[in-house]
N, C-alpha and C positions, 0 to 999 in steps of 0.2 A: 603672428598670424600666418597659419600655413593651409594651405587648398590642394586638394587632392581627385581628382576624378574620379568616380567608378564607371565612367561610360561618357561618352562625346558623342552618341547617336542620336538621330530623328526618331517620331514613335515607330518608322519601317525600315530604320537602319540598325535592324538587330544585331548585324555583323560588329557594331563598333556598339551595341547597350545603350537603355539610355542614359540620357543625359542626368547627369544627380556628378553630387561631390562631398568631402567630408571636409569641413574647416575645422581648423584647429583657433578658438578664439575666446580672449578672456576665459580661459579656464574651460572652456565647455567642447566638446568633440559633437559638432551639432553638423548634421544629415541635411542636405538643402538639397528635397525629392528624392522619390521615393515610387518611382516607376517598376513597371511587370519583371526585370529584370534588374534591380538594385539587389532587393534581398538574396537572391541567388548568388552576386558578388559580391555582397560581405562576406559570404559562406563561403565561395572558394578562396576569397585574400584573407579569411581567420581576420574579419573587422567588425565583426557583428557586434562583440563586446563593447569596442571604442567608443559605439553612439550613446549617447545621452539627453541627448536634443535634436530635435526635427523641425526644421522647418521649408513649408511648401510654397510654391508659386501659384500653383493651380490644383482642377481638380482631373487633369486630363488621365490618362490609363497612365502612359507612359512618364507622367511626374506623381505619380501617388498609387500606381496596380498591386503593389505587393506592401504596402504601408502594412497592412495588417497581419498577414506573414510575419514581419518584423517583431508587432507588439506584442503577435502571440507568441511567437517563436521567446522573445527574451521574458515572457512572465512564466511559458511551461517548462521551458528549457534550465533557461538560465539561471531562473526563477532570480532576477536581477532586478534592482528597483526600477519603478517604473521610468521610463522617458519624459521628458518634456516636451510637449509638443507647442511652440509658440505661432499663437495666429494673431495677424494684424489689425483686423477687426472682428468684430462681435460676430455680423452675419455671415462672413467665412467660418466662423469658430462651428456656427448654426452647423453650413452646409456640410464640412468636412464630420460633425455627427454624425447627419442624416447618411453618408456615405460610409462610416467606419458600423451602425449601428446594423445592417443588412448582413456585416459578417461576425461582428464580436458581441452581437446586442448590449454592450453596457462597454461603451467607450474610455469611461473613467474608470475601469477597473485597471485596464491596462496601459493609461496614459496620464501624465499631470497635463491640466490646460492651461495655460499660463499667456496673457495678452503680450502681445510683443514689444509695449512701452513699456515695459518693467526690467528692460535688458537694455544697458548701456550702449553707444556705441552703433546702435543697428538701426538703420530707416526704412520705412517701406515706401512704396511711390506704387500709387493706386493706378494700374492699367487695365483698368475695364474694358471692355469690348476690344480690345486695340491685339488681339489677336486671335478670337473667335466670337463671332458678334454673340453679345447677352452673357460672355465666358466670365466669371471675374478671376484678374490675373494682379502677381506685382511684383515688382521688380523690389532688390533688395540693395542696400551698403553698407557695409562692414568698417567701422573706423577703430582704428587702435591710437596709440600716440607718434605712430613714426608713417603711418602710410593707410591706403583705405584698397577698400577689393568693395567694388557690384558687380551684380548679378543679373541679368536682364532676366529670366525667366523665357517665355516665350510671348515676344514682341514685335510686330510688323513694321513699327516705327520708332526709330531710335529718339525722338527729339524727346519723351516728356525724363527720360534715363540722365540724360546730358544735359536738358536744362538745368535739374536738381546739383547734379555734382557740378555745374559751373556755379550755381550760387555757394558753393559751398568753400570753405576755408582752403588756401594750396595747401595741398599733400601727395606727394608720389602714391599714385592712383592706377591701378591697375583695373581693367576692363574686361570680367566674360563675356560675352553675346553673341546670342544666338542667333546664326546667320542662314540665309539662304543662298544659293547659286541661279535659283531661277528665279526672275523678274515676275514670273506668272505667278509666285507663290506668296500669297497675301495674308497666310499668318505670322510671318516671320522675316526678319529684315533681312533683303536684298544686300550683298556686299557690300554693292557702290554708294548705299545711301550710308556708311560707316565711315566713308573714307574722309569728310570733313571730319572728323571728332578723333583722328589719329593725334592732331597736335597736342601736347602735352599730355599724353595718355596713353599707357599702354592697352592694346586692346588683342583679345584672343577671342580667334570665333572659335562655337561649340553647337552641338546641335544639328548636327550633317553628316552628310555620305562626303566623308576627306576625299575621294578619290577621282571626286567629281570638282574639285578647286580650279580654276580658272587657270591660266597660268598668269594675269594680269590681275591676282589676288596680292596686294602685298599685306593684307590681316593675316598673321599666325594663327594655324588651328591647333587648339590646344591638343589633337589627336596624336600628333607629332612634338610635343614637347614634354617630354618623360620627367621631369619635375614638376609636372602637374599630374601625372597620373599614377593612383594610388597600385 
């Protein structure tokens, strides 16, 4: 299981792209987001090919703005079978239509839908409202047989991410999430509310302007650790 960045930025921290990444997992090279600036960085890192599966958090610009670029891009282009696109429920499956249908009108030409209990190994944890009221959002985790990777997406509050992996089986467990530097900023977690859930877990923030880090941050931003960035 390998993870790769295409961007560690906020949706106004275009200097660092958004936030998206490519895992490498049980056989599948699957895209997790798919904001205004992903597609653009496939294209210049020559990775547009690699994807084969997509899956999102939300439906915000900045995790899904160029989604469709993509789809189009690999059926006229590439003329490449189509993607899988795996959603965790039914009614995101809805929404994410009603959004892809305004630009390609017919969704299923250029995507397989496919529910995301049909894929081993992967969990969702339903964060509704929990980082724009009425948003629906969710967090993600990746299990193989030697170690596990989540995903926070974007979340104000770390507890329902860290309840789930504490009930969960020990395994060297690696942690992205999405963090904040200002306390005023309520869709997205606040450093210091992270710093209990250091024990036994590695954890990298993502989703920020690095340059604004605390100097009394001891969470690694994944911006700075080039074996995470594709």
């Amino acid at each position: 299981m390998k993870i790769k960045f295409l961007g560690t930025g906020g949706a106004f921290d275009t200097d660092y792209l958004n936030s998206a990444a490519l895992l490498e997992f049980r056989g599948m090279n699957l895209l997790l987001d798919c904001g205004f600036t992903v597609f653009p960085a496939l294209m210049r890192k020559n990775l547009v090919q690699k994807v084969d599966h997509i899956l999102l958090t939300h439906l915000h610009n900045d995790h899904s703005g160029s989604l469709a670029n993509l789809l189009l891009y690999k059926s006229i282009v590439e003329q490449s079978p189509k993607p899988v696109i795996l959603y965790p429920s039914e009614q995101f499956k809805q929404q994410l239509f009603k959004f892809l249908e305004i630009q390609v009108k017919d969704p299923e030409k250029y995507a397989e839908f496919v529910p995301l209990e049909q894929f081993e190994g992967i969990s969702c944890i339903d964060t509704y409202g929990q980082h724009s009221e009425g948003m629906q959002t969710y967090a993600y985790i990746f299990d193989n047989d030697t170690m596990r990777i989540a995903y926070s997406g974007d979340l104000a509050r770390p507890e329902a991410l860290f309840d789930r992996l504490a009930k969960m089986a020990e395994k060297k467990t690696c942690v992205f999430h999405d963090i904040t530097f200002n306390p005023e900023n309520k869709g997205h977690t606040y450093y210091k509310k992270l710093l209990p859930y250091m024990n036994g877990v590695e954890i990298f923030g993502y989703h920020c302007d690095p340059t604004r880090n605390p100097s009394d941050n001891p969470i690694r931003l994944v911006f700075y650790q080039h074996e995470f960035l594709a």
